[in-house]
C-alpha positions as CSV (number, residue, x, y, z in Angstrom):
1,X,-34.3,-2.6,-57.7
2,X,-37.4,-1.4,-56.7
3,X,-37.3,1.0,-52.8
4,X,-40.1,-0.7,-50.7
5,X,-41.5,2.4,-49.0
6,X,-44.0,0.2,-47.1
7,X,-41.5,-1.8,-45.1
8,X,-39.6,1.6,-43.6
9,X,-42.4,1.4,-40.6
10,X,-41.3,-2.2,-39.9
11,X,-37.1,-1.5,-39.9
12,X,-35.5,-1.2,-36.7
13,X,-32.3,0.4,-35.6
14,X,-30.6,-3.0,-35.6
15,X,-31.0,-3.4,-39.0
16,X,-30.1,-0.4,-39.9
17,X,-26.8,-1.0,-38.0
18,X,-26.1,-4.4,-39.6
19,X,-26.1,-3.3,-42.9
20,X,-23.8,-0.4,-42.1
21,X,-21.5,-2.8,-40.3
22,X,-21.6,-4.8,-43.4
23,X,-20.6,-1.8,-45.6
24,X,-17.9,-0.9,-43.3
25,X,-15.2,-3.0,-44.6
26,X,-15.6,-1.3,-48.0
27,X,-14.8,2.1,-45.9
28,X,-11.8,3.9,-46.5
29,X,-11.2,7.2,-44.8
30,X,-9.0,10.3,-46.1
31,X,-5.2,10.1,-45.1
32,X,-6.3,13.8,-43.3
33,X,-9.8,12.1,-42.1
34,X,-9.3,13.9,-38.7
35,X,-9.6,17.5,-40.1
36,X,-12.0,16.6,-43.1
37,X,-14.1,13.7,-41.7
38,X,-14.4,12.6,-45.1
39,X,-13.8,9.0,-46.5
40,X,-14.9,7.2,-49.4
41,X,-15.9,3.4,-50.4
42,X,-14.0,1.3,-52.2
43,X,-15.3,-0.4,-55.6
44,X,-17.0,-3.8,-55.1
45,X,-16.1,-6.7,-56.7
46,X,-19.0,-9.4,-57.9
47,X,-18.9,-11.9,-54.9
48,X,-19.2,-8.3,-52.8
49,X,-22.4,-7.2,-54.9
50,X,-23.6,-11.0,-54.7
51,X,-23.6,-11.2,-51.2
52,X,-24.7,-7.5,-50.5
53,X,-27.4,-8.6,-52.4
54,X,-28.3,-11.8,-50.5
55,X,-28.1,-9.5,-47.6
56,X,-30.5,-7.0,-48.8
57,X,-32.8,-9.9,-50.0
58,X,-32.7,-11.7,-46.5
59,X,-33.6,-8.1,-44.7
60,X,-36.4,-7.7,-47.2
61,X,-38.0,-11.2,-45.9
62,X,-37.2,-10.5,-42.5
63,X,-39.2,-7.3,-42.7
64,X,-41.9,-8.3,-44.9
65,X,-42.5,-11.2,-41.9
66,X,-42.6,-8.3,-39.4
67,X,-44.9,-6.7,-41.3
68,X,-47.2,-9.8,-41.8
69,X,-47.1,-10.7,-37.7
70,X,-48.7,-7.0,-37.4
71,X,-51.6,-8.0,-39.6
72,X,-51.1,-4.9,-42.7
73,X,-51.1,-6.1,-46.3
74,X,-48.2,-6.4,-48.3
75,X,-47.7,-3.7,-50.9
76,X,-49.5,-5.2,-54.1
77,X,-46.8,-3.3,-56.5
């Protein structure tokens, strides 16, 4: 997958926070998280990486839309 550097300007905080909120099920903290503040994700299984993809894909569009309504040119890459 390809990082779309020219659609960082156009993310907000709230989507930021919805795809962490979406990852946080997947969270699974230390039995000692308290004095380590460490945790780690659990493995995905394929209708977790199917819809984490339809999630990324749907941000994508909603930011390339963003960036469309503010009148700069799509990356051409």
């Amino acid at each position: 997958m390809k990082l779309r550097l020219d659609l960082l300007e156009h993310l907000t905080m709230e989507d930021i926070a919805e795809v962490a909120l979406a990852n946080n099920p997947r969270y699974k903290p230390e039995p000692r998280f308290s004095q380590t503040g460490v945790g780690s994700l659990s493995p995905t299984s394929i209708e977790d990486s199917a819809r984490e993809e339809a999630l990324n894909t749907a941000l994508i569009r909603k930011v390339e839309k963003r960036q469309a309504e503010t009148g700069k040119p799509l990356d051409p890459k």
